[in-house]
C-alpha positions as CSV (number, residue, x, y, z in Angstrom):
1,X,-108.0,-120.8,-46.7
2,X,-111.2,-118.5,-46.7
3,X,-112.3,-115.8,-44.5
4,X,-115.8,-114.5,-43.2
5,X,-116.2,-110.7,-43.6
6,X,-119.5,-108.4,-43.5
7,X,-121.2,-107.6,-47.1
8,X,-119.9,-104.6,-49.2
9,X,-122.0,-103.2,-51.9
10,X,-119.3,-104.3,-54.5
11,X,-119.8,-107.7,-53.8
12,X,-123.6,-107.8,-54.8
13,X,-123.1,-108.7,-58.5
14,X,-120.8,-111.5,-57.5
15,X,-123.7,-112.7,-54.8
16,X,-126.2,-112.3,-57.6
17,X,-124.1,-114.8,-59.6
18,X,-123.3,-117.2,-57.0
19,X,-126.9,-117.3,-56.4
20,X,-127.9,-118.6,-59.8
21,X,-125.0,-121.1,-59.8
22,X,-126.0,-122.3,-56.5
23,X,-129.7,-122.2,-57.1
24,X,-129.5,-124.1,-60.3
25,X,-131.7,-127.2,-59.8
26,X,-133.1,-126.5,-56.3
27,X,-134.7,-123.3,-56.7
28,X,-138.4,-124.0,-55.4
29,X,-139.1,-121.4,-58.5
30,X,-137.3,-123.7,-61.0
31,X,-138.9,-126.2,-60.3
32,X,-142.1,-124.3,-60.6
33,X,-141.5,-122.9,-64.1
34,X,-140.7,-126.6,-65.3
35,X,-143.5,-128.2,-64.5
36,X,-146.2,-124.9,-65.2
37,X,-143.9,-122.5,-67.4
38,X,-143.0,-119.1,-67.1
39,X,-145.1,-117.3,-64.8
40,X,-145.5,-113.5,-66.1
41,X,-142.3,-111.9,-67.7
42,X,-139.7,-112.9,-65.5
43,X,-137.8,-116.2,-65.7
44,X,-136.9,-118.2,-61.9
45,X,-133.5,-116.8,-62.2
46,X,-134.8,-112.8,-62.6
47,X,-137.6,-113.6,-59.8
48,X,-134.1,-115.2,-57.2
49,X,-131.9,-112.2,-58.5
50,X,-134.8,-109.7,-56.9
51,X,-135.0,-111.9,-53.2
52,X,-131.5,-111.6,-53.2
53,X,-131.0,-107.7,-53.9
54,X,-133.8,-107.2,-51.9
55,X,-131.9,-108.5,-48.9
56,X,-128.8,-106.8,-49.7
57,X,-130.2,-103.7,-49.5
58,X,-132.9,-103.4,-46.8
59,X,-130.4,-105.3,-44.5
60,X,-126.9,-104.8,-45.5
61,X,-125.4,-105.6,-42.1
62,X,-126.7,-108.8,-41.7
63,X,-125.0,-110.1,-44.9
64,X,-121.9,-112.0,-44.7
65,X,-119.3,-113.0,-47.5
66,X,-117.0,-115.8,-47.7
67,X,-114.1,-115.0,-50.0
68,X,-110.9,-116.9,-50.9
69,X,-108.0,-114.6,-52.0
70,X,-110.0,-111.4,-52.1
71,X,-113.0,-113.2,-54.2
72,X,-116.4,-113.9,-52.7
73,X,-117.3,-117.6,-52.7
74,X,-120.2,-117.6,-51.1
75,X,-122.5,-115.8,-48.7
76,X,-125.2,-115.5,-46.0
77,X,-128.2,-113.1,-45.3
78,X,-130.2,-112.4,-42.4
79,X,-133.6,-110.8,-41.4
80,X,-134.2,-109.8,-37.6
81,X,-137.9,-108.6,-36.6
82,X,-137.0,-106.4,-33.9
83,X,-140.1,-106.8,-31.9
84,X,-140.3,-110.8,-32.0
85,X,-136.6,-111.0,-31.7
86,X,-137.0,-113.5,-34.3
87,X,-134.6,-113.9,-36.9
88,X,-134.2,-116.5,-40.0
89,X,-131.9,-116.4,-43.3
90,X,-133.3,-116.0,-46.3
91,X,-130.7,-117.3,-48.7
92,X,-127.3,-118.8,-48.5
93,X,-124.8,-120.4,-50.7
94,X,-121.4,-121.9,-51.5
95,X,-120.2,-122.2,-55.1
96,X,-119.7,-126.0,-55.8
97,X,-116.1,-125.9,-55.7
98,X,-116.4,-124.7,-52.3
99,X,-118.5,-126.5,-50.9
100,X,-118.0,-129.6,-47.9
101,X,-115.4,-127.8,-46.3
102,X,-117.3,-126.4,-43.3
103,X,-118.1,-122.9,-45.2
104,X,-121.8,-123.0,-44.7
105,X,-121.6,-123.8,-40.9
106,X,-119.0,-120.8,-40.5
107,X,-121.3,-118.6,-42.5
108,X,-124.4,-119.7,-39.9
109,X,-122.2,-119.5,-36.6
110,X,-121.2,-115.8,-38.2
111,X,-124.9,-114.9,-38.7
112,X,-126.3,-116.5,-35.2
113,X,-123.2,-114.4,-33.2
């Protein structure tokens, strides 16, 4: 069983990892540095890693964590523009293991309430 709880700042490194297991093979900047190489001096995985913490930290409260017995298994982050009242997600992800069991819908419904 899993639960849905808000973001602490203990879980980034764990988010950060789930991210580049997740990631692997779909990232739009993989995919990018296969077919044209490196671009400057940091590899797909460094350039995700920064997207990531930079949502963790310029909106921590509209990041949510999945966790099974006390350890994150995936997560959800959000971005509101106040004055549109638009929002959209940035990143989300389910380890493998994980996944197909109705996680990443929870993790949206969480977000959208």
């Amino acid at each position: 069983m899993y639960l849905i709880r808000k973001y602490r700042t203990s879980d980034s490194q764990t988010i950060v990892q789930i991210t580049i297991t997740c990631f692997q093979g779909v990232s739009i900047d993989q995919n990018i540095e296969k077919r044209f190489g490196r671009i400057g001096e940091h590899t797909w995985q460094e350039r995700k890693m920064r997207h990531v913490e930079k949502d963790l930290a310029e909106n921590p409260d509209g990041v949510f964590v999945a966790e099974v017995d006390d350890t994150p298994i995936g997560y959800i982050t959000t971005r509101l523009d106040r004055d549109t009242r638009i929002g959209w997600i940035p990143h989300m992800a389910v380890l493998p293991d994980y996944q197909k069991m109705g996680i990443g819908k929870h993790l949206i419904e969480t977000a959208l309430e």
